[in-house]
C-alpha positions as CSV (number, residue, x, y, z in Angstrom):
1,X,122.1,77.4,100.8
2,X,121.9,74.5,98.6
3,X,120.4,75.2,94.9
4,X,118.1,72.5,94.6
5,X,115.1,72.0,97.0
6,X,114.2,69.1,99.0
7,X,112.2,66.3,96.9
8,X,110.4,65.6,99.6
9,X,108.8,68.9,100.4
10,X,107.5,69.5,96.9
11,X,107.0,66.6,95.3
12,X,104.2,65.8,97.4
13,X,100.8,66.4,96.1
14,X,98.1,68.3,97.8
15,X,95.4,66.6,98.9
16,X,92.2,68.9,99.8
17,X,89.4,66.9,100.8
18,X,88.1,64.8,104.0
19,X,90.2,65.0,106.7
20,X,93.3,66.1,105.5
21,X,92.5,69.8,106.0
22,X,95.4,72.4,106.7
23,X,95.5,73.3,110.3
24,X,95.2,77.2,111.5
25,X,98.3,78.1,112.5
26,X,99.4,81.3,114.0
27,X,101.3,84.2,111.6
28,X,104.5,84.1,114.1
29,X,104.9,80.2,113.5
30,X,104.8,80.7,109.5
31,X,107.4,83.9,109.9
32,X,109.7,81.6,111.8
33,X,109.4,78.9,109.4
34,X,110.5,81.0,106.7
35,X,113.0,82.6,107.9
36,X,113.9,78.7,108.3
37,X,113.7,78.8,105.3
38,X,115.9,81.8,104.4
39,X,118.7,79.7,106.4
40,X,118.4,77.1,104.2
41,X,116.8,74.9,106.2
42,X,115.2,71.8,104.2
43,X,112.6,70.3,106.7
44,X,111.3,74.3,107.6
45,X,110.1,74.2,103.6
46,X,108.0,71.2,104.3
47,X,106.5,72.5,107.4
48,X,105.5,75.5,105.4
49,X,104.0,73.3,102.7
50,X,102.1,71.1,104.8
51,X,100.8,74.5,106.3
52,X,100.0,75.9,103.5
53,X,99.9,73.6,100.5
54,X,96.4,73.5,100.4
55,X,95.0,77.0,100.2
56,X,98.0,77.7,97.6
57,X,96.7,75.2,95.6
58,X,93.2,76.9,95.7
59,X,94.5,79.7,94.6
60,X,96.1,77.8,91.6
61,X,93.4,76.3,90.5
62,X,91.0,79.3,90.8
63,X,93.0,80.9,88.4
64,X,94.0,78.0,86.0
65,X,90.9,75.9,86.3
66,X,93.0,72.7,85.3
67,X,93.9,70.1,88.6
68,X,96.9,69.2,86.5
69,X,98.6,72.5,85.3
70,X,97.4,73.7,89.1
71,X,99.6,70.8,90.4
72,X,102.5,71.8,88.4
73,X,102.3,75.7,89.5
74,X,102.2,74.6,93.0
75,X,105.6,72.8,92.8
76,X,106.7,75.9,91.0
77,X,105.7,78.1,93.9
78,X,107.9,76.1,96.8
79,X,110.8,76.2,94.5
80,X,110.1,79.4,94.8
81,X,109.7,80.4,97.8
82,X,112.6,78.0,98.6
83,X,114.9,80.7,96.6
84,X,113.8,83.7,97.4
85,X,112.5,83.2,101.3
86,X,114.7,85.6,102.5
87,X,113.0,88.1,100.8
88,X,109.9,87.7,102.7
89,X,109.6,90.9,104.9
90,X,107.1,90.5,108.1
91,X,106.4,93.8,108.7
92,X,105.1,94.5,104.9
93,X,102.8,91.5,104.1
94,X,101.5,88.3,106.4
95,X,103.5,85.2,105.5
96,X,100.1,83.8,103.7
97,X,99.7,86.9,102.1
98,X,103.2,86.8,100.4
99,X,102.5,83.3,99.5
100,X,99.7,83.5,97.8
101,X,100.9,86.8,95.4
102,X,103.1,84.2,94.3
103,X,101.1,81.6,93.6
104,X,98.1,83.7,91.9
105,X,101.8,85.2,89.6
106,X,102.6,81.7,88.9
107,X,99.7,80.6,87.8
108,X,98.8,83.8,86.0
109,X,102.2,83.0,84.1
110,X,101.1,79.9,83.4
111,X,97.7,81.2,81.9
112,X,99.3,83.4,79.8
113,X,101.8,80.5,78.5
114,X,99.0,77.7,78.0
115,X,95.9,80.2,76.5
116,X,93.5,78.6,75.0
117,X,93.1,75.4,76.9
118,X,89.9,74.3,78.0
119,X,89.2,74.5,82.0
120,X,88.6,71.0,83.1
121,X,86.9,71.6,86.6
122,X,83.5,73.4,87.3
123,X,83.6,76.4,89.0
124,X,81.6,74.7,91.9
125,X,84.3,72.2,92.2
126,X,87.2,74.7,91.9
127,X,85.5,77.2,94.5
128,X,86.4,75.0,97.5
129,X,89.5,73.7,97.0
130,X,91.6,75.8,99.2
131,X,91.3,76.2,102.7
132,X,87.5,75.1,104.2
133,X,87.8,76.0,107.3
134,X,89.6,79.4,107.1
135,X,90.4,80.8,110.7
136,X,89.7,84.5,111.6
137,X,93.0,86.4,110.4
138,X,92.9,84.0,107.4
139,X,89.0,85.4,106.7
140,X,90.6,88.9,106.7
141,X,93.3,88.7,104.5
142,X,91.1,86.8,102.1
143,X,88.6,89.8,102.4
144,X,91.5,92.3,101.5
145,X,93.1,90.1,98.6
146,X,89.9,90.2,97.3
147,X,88.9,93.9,97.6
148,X,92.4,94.5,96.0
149,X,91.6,92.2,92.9
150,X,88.1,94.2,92.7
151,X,90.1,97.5,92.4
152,X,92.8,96.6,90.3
153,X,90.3,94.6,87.7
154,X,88.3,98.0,87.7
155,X,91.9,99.7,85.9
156,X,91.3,97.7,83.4
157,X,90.4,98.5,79.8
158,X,86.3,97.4,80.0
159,X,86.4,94.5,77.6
160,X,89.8,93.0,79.1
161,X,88.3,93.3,82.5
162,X,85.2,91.9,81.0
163,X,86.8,88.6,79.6
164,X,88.9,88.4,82.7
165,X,85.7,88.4,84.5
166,X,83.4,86.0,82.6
167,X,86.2,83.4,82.3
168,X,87.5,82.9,85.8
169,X,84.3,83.7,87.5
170,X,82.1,81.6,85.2
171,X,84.3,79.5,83.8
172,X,83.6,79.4,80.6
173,X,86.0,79.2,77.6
174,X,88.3,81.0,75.0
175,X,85.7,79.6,72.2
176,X,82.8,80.6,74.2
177,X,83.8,84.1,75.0
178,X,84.5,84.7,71.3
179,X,81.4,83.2,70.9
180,X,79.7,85.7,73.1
181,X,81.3,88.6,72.3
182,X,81.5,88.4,68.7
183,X,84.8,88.7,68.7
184,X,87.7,86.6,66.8
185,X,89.3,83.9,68.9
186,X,92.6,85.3,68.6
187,X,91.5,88.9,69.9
188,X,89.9,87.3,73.1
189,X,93.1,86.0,73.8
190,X,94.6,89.1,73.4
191,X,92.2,90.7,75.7
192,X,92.9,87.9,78.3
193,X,96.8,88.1,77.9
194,X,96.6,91.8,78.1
195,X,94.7,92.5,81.4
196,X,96.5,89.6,83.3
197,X,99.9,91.3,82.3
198,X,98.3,94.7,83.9
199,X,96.6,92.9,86.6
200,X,99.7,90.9,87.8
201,X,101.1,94.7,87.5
202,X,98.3,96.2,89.8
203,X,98.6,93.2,92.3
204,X,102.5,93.5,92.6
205,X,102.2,97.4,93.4
């Protein structure tokens, strides 16, 4: 399989709105795709990215809050799932599933790398990005990635999972968690940094 991935499949941008929804599409489609994939077939990526582009992207930009640095993960994540298909095992995690623990680690990297900059879309805008019109087995596994988030954010230390909460939930800022906390800007960064490193930990168990 060729090191580089095609151009085509991810250096197209998502586009969420209107009419350009992604489709439902059945698990066993997706699992052939990638093991397409695995083969080192080129047009199977962009099948899978047209599938899926969009919902990855929400997940992106859930966590990052930035259109821009949300863009950039989600190039990052076909790369990656261009290397390391063949890892994907069926009977362990759905094909969306896998997916998006990549993305949310991704962008959870990219977090950690670019702290302190200031979310540039409302939480209103950023909550319907990804998939609109989720299909039934899509519902569930949202339902358990979330339940599984709950429970890992609850092993965290209680101002990490605090700060975690307040800004991706809310929104709101380095400067304005400091703010409300009382806390120095440089220690609410720490707390941030901190708890994603365990989370991403807890999510990847």
């Amino acid at each position: 399989m060729s090191d580089d991935a095609p151009e085509t499949a991810v250096d197209e941008r998502p586009r969420v709105r209107g009419g350009n929804r992604v489709p439902s599409v059945q698990r066993e489609h997706l699992v052939e795709r990638l093991s397409a994939v695995a083969a080192g077939d080129r047009a199977a990526l962009g099948d899978v990215y047209r599938m899926t582009a969009a919902k990855l992207f929400g997940v992106c930009i859930r966590i990052l809050g930035n259109r821009a640095e949300a863009e950039d993960v989600l190039q990052e994540v076909y790369l990656t799932v261009w290397h390391k298909a063949g890892t994907f095992d069926p009977a362990r995690a759905s094909p969306i599933t896998w997916l998006a623990t990549i993305a949310r680690n991704r962008a959870i990297d990219r977090l950690r790398t670019s702290s302190g900059r200031p979310r540039s879309e409302p939480i209103d805008e950023v909550m319907h990005l990804s998939d609109p019109a989720p299909d039934a087995l899509s519902g569930i596994e949202a339902a358990d990635e979330n339940r599984q988030l709950m429970e890992c954010l609850e092993e965290l230390d209680q101002k990490q999972a605090h700060v975690i909460r307040t800004a991706f939930l809310e929104g709101v800022t380095y400067e304005a968690l400091a703010e409300r906390t009382g806390a120095p800007l440089g220690t609410v960064k720490s707390w941030v940094r901190r708890g994603l490193l365990k989370l991403r930990s807890c999510l990847e168990r």
